[in-house]
N, CA, C and O atoms as CSV, one atom per row, in Angstrom:
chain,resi,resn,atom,element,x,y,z
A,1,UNK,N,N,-2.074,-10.532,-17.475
A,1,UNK,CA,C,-3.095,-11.088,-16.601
A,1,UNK,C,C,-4.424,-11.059,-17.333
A,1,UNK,O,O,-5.121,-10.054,-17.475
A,2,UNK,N,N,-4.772,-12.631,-17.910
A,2,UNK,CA,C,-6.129,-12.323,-18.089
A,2,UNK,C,C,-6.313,-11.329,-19.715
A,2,UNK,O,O,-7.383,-10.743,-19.880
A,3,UNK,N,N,-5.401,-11.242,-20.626
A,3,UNK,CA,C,-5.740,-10.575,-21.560
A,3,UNK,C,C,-4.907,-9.124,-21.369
A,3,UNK,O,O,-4.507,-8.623,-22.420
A,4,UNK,N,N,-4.610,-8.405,-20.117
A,4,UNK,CA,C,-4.296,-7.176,-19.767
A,4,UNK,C,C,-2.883,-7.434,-20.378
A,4,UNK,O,O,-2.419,-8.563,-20.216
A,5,UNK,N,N,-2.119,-6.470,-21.092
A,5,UNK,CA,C,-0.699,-6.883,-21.595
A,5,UNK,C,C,-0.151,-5.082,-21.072
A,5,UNK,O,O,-0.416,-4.049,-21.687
A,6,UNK,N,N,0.624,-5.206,-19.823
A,6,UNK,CA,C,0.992,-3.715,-19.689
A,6,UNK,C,C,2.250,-3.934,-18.665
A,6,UNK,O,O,2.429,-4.812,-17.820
A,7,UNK,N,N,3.066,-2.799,-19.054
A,7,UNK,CA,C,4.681,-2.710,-18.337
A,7,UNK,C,C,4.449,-1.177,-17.608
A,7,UNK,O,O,4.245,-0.201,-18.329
A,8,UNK,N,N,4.485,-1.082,-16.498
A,8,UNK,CA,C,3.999,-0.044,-15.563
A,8,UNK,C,C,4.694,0.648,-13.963
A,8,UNK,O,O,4.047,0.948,-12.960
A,9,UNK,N,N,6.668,0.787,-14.241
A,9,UNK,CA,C,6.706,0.925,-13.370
A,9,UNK,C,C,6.308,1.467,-11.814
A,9,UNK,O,O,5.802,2.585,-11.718
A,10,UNK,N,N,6.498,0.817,-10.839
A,10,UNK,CA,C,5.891,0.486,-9.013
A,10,UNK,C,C,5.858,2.282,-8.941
A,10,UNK,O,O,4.849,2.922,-8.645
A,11,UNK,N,N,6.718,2.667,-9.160
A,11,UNK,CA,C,7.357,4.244,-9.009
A,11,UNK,C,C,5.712,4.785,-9.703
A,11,UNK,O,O,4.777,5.173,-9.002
A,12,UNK,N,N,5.698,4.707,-10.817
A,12,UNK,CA,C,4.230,5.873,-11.244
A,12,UNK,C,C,3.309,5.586,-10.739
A,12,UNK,O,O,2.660,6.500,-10.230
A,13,UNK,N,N,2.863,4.362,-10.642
A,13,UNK,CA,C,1.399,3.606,-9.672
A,13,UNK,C,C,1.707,4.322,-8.534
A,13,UNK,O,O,0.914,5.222,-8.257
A,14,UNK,N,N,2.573,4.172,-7.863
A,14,UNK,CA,C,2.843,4.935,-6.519
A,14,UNK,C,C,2.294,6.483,-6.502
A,14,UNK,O,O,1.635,7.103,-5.668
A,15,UNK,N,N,2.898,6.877,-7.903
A,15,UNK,CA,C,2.702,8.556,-7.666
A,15,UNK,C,C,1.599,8.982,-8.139
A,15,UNK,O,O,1.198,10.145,-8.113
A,16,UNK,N,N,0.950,7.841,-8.690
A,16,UNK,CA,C,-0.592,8.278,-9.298
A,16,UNK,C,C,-0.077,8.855,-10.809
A,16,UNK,O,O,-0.920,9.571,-11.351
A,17,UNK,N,N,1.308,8.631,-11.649
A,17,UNK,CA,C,1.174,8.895,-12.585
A,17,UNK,C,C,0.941,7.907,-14.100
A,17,UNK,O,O,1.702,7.012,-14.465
A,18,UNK,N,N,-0.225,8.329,-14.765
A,18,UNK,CA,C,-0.421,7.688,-15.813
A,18,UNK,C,C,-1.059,8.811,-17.127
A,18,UNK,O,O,-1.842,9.752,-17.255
A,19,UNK,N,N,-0.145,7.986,-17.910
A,19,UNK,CA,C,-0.334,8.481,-19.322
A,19,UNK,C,C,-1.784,8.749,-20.388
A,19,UNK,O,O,-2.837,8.118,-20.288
A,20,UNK,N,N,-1.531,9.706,-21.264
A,20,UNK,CA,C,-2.400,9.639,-22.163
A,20,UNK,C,C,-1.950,8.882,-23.384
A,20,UNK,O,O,-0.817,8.431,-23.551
A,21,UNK,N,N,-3.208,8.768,-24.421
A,21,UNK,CA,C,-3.176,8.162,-25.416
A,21,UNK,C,C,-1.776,8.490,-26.389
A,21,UNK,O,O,-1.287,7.833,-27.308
A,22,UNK,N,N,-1.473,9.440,-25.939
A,22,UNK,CA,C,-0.268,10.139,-26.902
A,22,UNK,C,C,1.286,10.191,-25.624
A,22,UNK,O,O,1.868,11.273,-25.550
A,23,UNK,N,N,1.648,9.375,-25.010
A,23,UNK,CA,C,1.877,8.944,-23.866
A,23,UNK,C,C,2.554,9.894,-22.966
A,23,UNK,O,O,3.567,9.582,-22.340
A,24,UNK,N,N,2.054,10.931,-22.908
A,24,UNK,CA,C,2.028,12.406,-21.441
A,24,UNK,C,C,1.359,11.853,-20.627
A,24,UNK,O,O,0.347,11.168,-20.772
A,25,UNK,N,N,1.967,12.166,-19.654
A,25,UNK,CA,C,1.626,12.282,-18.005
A,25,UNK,C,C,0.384,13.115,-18.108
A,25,UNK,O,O,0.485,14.270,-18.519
A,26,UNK,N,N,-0.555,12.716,-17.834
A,26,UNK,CA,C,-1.938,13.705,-17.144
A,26,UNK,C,C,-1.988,13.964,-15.825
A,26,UNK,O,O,-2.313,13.270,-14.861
A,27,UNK,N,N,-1.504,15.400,-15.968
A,27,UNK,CA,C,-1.468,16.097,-14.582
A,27,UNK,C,C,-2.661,17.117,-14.574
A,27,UNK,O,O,-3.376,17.530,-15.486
A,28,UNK,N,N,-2.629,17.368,-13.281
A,28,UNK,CA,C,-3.880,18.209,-12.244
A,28,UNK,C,C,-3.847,19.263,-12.883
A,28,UNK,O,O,-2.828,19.525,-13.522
A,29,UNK,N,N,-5.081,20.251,-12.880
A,29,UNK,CA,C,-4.849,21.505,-13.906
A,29,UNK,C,C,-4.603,22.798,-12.303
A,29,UNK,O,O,-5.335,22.799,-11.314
A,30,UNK,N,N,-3.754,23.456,-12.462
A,30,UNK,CA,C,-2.716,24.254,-11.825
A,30,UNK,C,C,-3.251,25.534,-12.020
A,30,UNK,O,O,-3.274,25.880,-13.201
A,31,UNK,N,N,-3.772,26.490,-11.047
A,31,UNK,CA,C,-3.711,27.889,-11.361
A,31,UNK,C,C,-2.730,28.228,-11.475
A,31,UNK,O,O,-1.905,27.380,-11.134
A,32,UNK,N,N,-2.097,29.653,-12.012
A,32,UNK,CA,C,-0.415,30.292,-11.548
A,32,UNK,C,C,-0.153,30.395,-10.386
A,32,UNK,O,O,1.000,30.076,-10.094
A,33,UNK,N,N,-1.148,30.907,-9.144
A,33,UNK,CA,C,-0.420,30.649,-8.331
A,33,UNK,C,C,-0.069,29.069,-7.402
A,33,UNK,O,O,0.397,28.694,-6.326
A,34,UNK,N,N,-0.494,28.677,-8.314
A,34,UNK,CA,C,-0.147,26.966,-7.796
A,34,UNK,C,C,-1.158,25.931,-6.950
A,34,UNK,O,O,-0.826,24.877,-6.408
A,35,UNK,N,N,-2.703,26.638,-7.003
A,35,UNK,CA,C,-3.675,26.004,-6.095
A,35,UNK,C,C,-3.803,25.321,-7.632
A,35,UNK,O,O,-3.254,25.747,-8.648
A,36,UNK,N,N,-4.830,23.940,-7.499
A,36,UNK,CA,C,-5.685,23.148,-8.237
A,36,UNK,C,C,-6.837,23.928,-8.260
A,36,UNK,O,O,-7.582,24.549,-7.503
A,37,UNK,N,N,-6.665,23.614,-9.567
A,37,UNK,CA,C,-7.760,24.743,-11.025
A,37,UNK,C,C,-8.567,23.476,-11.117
A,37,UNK,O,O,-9.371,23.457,-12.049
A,38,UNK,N,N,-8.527,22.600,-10.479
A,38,UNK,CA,C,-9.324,21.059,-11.040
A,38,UNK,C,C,-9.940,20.624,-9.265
A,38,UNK,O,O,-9.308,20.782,-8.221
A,39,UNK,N,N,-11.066,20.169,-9.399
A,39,UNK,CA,C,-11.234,19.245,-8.061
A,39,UNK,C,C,-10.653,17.722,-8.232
A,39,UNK,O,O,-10.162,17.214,-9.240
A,40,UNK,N,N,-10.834,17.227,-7.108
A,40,UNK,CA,C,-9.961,15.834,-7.510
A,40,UNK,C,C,-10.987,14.866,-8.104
A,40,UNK,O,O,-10.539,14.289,-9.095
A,41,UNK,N,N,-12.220,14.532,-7.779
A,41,UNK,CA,C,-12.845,14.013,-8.481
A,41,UNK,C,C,-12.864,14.373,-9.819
A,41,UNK,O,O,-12.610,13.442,-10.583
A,42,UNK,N,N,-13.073,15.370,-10.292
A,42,UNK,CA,C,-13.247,15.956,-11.653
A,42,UNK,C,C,-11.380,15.272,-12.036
A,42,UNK,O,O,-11.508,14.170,-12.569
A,43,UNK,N,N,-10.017,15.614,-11.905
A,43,UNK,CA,C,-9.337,14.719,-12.213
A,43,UNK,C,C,-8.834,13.676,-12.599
A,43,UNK,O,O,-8.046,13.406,-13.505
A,44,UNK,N,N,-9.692,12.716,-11.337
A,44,UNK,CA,C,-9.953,11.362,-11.039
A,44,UNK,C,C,-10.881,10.822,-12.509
A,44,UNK,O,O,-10.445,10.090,-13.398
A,45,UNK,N,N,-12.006,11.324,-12.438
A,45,UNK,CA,C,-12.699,11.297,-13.759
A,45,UNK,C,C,-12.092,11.544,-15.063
A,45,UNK,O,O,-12.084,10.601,-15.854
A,46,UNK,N,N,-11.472,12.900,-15.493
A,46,UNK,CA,C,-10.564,12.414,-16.496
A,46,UNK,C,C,-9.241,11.725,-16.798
A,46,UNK,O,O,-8.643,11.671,-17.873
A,47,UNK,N,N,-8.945,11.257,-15.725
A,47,UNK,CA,C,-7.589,10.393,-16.336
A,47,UNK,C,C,-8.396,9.068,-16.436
A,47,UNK,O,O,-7.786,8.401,-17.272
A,48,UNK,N,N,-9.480,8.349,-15.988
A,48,UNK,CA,C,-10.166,7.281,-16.074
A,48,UNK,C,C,-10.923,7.538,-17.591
A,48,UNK,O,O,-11.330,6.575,-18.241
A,49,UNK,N,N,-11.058,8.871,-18.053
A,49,UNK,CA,C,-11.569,8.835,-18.971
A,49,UNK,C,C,-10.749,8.609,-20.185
A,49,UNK,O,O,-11.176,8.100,-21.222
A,50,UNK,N,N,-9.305,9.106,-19.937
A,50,UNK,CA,C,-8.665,9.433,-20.967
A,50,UNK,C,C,-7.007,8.838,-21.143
A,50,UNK,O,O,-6.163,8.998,-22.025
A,51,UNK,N,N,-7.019,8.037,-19.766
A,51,UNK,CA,C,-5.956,6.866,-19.269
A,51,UNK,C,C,-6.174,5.367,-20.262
A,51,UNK,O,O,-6.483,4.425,-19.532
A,52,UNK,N,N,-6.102,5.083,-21.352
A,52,UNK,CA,C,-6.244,3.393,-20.936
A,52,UNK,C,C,-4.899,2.945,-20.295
A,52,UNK,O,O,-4.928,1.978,-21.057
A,53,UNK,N,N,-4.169,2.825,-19.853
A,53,UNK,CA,C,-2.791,2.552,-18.963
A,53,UNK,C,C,-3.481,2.589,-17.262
A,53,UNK,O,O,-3.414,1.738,-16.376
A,54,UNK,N,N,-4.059,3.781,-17.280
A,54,UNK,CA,C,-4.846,3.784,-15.894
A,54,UNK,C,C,-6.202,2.363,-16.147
A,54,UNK,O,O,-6.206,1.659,-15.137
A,55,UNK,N,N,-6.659,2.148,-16.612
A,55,UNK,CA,C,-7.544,1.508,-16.528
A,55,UNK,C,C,-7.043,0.189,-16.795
A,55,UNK,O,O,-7.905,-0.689,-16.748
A,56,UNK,N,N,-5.964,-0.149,-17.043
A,56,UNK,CA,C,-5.412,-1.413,-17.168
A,56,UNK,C,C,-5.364,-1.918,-16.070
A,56,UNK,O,O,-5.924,-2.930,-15.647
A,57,UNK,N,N,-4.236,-0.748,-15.261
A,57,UNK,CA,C,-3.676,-0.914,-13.751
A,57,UNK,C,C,-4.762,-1.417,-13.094
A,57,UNK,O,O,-4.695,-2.511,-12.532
A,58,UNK,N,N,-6.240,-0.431,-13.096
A,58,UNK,CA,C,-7.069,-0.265,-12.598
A,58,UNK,C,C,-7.863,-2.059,-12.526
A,58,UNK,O,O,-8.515,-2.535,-11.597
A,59,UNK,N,N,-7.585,-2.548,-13.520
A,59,UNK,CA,C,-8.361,-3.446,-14.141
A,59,UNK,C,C,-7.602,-4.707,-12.873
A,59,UNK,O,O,-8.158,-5.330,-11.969
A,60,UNK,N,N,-6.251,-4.692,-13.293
A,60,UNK,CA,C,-5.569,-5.813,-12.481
A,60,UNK,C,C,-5.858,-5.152,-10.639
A,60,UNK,O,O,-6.310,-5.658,-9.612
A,61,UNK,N,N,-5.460,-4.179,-10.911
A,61,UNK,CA,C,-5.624,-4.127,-8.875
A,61,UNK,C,C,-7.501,-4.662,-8.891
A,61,UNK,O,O,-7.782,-5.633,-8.189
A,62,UNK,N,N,-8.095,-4.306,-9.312
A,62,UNK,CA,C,-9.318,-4.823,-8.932
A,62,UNK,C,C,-9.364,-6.422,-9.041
A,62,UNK,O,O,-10.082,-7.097,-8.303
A,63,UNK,N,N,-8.665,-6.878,-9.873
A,63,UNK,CA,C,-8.903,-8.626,-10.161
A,63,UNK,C,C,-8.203,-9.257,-8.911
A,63,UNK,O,O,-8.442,-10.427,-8.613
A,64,UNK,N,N,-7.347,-8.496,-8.184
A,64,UNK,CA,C,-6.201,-9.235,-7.370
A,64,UNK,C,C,-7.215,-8.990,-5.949
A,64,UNK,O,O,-7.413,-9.744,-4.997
A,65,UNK,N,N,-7.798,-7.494,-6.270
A,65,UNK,CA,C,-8.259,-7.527,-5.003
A,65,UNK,C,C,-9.765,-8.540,-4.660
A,65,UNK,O,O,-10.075,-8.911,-3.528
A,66,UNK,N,N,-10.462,-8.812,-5.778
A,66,UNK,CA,C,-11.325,-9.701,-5.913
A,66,UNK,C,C,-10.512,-11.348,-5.575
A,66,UNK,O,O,-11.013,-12.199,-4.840
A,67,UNK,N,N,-9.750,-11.436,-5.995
A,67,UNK,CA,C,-9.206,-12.687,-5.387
A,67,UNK,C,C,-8.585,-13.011,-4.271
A,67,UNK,O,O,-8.231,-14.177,-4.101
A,68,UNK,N,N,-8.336,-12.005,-3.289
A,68,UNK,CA,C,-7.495,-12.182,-2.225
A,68,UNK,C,C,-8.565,-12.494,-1.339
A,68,UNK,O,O,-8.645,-13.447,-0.564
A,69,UNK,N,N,-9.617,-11.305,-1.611
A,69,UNK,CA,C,-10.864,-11.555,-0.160
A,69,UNK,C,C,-10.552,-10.755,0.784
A,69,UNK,O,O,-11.311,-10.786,1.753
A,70,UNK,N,N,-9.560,-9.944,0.831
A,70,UNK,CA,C,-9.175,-9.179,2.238
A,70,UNK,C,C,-8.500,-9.653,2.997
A,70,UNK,O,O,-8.421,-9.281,4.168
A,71,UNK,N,N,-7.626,-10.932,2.296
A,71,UNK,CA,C,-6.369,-11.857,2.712
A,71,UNK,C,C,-5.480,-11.014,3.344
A,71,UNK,O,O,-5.074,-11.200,4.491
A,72,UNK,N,N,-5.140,-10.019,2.577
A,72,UNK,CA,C,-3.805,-8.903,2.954
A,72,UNK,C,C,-4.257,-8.053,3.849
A,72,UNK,O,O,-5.430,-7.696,3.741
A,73,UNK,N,N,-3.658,-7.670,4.650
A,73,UNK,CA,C,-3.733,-6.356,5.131
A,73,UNK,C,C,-2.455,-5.632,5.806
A,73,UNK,O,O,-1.847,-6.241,6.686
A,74,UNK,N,N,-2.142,-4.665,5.510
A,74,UNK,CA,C,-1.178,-3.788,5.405
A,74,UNK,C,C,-1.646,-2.372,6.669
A,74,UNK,O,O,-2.641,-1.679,6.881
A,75,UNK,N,N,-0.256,-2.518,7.251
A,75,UNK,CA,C,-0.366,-1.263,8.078
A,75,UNK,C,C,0.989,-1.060,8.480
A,75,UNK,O,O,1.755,-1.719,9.182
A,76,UNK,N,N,1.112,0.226,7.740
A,76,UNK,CA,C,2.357,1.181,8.108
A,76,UNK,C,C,2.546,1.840,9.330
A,76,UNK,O,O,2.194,3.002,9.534
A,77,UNK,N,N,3.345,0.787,10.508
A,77,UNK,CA,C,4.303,0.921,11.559
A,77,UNK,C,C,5.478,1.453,11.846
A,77,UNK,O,O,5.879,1.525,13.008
A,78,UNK,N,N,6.321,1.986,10.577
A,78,UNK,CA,C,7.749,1.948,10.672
A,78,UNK,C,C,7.889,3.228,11.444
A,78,UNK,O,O,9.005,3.572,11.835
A,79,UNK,N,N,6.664,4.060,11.721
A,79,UNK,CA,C,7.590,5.154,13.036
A,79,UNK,C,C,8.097,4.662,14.434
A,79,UNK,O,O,9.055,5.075,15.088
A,80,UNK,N,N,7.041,3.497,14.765
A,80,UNK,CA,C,7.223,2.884,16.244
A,80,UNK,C,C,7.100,1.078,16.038
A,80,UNK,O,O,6.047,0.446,15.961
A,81,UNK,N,N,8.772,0.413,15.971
A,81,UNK,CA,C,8.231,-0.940,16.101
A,81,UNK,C,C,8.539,-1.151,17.577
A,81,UNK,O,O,9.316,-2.053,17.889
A,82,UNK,N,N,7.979,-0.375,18.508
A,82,UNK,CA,C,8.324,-0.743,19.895
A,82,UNK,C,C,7.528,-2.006,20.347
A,82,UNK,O,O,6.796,-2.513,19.496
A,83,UNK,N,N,7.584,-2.578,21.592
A,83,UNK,CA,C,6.815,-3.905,21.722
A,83,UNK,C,C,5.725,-3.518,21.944
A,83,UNK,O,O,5.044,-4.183,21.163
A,84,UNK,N,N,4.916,-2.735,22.612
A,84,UNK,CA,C,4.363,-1.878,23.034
A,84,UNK,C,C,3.324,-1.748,21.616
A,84,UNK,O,O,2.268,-2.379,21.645
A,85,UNK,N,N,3.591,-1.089,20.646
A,85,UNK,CA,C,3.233,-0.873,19.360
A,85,UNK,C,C,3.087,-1.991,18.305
A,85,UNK,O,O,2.313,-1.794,17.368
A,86,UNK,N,N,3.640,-2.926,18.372
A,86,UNK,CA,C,3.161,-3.837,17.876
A,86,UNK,C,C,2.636,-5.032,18.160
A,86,UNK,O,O,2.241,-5.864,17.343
A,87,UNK,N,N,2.634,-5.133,19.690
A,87,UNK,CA,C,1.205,-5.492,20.434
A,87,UNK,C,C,-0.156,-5.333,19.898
A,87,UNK,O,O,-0.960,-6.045,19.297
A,88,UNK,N,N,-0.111,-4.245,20.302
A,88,UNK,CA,C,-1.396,-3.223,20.115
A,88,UNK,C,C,-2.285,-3.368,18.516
A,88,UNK,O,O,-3.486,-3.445,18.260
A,89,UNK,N,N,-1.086,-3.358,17.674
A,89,UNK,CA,C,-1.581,-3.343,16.370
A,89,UNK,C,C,-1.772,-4.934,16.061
A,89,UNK,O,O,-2.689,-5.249,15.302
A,90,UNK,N,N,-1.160,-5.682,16.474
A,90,UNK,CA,C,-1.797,-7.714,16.426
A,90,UNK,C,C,-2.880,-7.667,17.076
A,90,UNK,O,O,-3.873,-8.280,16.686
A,91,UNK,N,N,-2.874,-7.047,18.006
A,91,UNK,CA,C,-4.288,-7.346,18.797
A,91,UNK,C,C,-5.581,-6.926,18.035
A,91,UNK,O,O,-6.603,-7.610,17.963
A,92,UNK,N,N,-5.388,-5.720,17.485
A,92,UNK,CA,C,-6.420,-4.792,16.496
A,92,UNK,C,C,-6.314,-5.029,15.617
A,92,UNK,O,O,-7.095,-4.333,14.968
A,93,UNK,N,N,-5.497,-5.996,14.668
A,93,UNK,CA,C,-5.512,-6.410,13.586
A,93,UNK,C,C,-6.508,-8.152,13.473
A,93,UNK,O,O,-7.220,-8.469,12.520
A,94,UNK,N,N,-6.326,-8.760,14.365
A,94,UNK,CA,C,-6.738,-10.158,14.807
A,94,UNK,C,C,-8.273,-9.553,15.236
A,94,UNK,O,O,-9.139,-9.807,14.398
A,95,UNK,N,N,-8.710,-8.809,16.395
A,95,UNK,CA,C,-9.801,-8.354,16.981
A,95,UNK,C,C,-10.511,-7.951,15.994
A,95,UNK,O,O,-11.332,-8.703,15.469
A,96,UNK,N,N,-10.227,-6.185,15.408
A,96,UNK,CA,C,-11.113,-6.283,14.310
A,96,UNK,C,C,-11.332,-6.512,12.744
A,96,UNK,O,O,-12.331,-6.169,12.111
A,97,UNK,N,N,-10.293,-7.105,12.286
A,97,UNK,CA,C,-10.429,-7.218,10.864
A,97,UNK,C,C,-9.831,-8.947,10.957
A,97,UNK,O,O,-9.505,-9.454,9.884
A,98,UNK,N,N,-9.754,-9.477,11.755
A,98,UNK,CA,C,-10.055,-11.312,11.439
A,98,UNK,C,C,-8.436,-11.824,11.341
A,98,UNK,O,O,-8.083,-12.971,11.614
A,99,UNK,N,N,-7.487,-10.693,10.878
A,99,UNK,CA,C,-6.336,-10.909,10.379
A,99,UNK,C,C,-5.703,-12.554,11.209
A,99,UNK,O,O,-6.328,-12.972,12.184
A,100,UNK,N,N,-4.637,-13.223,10.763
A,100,UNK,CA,C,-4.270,-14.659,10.906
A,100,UNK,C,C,-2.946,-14.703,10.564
A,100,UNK,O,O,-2.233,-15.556,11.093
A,101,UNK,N,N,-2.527,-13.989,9.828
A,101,UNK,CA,C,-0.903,-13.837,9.405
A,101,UNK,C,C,-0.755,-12.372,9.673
A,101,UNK,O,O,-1.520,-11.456,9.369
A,102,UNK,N,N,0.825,-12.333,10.548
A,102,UNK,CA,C,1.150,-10.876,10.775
A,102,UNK,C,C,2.351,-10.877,9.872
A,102,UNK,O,O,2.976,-11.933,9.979
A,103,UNK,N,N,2.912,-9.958,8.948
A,103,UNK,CA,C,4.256,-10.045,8.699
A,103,UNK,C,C,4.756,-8.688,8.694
A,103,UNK,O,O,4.161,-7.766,8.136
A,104,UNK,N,N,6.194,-8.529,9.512
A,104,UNK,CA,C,6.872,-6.864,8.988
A,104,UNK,C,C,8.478,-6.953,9.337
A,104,UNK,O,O,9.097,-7.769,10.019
A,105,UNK,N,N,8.853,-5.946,8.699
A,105,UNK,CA,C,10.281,-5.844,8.405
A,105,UNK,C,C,10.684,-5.055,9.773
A,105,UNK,O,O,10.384,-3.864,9.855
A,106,UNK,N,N,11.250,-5.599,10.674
A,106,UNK,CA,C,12.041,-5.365,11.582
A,106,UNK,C,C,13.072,-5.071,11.758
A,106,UNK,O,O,13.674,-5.185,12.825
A,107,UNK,N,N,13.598,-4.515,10.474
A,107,UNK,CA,C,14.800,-3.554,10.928
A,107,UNK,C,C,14.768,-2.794,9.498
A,107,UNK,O,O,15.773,-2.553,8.829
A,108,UNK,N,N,13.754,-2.538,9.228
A,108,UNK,CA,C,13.943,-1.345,8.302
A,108,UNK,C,C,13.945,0.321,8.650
A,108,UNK,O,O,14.530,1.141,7.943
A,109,UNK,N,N,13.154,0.671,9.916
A,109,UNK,CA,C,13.851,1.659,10.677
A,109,UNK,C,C,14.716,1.669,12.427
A,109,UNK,O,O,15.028,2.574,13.202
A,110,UNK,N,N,14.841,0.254,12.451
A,110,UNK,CA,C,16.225,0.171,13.851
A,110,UNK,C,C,16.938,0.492,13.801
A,110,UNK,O,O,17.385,0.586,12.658
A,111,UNK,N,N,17.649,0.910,14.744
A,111,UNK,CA,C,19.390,1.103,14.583
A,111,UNK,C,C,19.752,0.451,15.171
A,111,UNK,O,O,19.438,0.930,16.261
A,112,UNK,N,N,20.338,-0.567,15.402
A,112,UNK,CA,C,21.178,-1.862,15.587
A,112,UNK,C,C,21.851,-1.659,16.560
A,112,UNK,O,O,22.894,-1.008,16.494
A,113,UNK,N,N,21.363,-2.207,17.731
A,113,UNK,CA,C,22.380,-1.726,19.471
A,113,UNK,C,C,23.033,-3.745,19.588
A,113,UNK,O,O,24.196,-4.141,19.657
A,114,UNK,N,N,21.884,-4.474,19.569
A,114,UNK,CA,C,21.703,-5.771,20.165
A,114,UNK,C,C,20.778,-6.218,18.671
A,114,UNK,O,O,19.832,-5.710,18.070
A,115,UNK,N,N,21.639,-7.447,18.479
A,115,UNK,CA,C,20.447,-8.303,17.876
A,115,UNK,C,C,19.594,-8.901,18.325
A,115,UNK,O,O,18.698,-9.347,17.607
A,116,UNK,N,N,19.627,-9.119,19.879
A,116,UNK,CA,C,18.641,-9.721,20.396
A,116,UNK,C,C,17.367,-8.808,20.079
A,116,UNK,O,O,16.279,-9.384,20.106
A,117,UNK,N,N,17.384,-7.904,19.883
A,117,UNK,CA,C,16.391,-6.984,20.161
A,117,UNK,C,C,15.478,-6.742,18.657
A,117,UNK,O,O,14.609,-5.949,18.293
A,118,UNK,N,N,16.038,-7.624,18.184
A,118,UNK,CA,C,15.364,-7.633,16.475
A,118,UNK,C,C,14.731,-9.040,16.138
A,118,UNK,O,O,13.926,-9.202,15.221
A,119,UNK,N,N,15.171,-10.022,16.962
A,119,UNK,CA,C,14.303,-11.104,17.126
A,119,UNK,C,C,13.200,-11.375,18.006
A,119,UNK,O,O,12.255,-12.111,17.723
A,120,UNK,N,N,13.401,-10.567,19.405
A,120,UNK,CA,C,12.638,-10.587,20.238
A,120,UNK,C,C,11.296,-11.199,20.117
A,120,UNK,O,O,10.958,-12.332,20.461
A,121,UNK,N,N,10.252,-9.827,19.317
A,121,UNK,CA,C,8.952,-9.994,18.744
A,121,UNK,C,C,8.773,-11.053,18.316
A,121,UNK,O,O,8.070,-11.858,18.927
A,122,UNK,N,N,9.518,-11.426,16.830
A,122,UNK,CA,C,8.973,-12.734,16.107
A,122,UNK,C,C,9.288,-13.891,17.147
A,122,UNK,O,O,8.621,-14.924,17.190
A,123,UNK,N,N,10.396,-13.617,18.005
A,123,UNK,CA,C,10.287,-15.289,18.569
A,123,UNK,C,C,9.152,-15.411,19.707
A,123,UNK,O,O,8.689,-16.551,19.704
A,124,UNK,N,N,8.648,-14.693,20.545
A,124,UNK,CA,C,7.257,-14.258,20.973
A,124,UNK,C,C,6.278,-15.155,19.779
A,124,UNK,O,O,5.807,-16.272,19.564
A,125,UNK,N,N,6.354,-13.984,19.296
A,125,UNK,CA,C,5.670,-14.547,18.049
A,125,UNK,C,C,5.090,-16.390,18.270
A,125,UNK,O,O,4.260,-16.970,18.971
A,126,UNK,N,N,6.441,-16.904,16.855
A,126,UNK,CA,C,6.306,-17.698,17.145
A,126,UNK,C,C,6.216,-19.367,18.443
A,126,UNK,O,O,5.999,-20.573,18.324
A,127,UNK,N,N,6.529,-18.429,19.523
A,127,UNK,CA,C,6.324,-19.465,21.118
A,127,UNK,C,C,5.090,-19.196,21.287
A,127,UNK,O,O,4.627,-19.988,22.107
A,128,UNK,N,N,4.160,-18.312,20.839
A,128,UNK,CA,C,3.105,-18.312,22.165
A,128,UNK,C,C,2.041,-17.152,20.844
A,128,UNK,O,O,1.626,-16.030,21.133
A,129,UNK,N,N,1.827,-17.864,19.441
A,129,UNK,CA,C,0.937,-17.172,18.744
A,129,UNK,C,C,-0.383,-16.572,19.192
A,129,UNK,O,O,-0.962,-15.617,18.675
A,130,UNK,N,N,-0.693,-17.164,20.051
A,130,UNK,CA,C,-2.284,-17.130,20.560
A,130,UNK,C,C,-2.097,-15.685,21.843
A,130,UNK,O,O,-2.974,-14.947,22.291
A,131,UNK,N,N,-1.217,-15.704,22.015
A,131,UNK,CA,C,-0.939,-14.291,23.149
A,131,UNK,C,C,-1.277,-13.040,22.285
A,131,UNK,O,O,-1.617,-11.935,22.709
A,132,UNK,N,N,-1.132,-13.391,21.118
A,132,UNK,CA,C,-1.604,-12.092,19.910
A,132,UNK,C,C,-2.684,-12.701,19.613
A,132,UNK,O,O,-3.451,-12.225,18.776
């Protein structure tokens, strides 16, 4: 992207792990008994200092997020997709942040009684968009 040339599996971005110049994991500095010997800013600061892999990443999530505009927005539901609950969250997603597209995975925590009951929402949905 743009000059950035980097292979970075989803898994370390996720865990916040990135390498040094000599390619180790830069981890948090650890007392023995296991509290952080480091604050997180002070952390945060040296792996930005001493990451270029972090600052790559760093480089593209900022370019994507400069181009979207606040297009996306993301909110983790999967404890409750009751109707009830995802009402609530279209309404507060549309009300205060402008949102226009809803999308989510509806049966990634269901357990499967009725399929009717996994279309329900989206066909709502799509009959009567403006009710959200």
């Amino acid at each position: 992207l743009h000059g950035i040339d980097i292979t970075k599996p989803e898994r370390e971005i996720v865990m916040g792990q990135y390498r040094d110049k000599d390619g180790n994991f830069i981890n948090r500095y650890v007392n023995p008994d296991g509290t952080y010997a480091e604050k997180k800013e002070d952390f945060l600061a040296r792996v930005r200092e001493n990451s270029e892999e972090y600052r790559k990443v760093k480089a593209v999530a900022d370019w994507i997020e400069s181009q979207i505009e606040a297009l996306i927005y993301v909110k983790d539901i999967s404890a409750d997709y009751s109707d009830h609950v995802l009402e609530f969250e279209i309404r507060k997603a549309v009300i205060t942040k402008g949102v226009e597209l809803w999308f989510y995975d509806c049966v990634l925590h269901i357990v499967i009684v009725h399929c009717e009951m996994i279309v329900k929402i989206p066909i709502e949905l799509l009959e009567n968009p403006k009710a959200y």
